[in-house]
N, C-alpha and C positions, 0 to 999 in steps of 0.2 A: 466401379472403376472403368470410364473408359478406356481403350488400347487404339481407338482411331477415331483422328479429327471426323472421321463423316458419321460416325454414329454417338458424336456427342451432343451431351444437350446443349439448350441456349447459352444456361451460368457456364459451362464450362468453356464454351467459344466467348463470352465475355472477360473470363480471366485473362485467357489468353493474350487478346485484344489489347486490354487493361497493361498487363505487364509486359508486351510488345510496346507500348508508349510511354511508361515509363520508362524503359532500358533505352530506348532510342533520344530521350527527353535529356537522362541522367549523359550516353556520349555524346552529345551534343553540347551539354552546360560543360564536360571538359575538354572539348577539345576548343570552345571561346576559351575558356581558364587558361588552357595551355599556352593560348596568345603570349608571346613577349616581343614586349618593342617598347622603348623609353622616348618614341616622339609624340607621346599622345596617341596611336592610332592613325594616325595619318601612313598614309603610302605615297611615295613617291618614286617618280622612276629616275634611275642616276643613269648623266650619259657620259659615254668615256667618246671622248671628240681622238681621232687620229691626229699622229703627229706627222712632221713632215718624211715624205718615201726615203728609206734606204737601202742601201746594195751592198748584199754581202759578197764576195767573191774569194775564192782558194783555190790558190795556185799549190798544191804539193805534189803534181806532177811533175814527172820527171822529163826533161827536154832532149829529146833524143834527134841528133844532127847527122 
């Protein structure tokens, strides 16, 4: 039984290797899975065009004469 990566052997840094690329392989294949979109895949960008300037104003001051 090794207890540290530096005094292990080759099979043992191979395993590792090995199931470092499958666990990186396997989140990867879910998080494309996780995709959801019903336009096909396609991306587009939506633009929100401004509308014309308004002014708000509030007078609840009280007018002192």
């Amino acid at each position: 039984m090794n207890h540290s990566i530096h005094s292990a052997d080759r099979s043992t840094h191979l395993k590792i290797v090995i199931v470092a690329l499958v666990a990186g392989t396997v989140i990867a294949g879910l998080g494309f899975a996780a995709r959801t979109g019903s336009d096909g895949g396609s991306q587009t960008a939506r633009v929100i065009k401004a509308g014309a300037p308004v002014t708000f104003t509030n007078s609840d001051a009280v007018t002192v004469r």
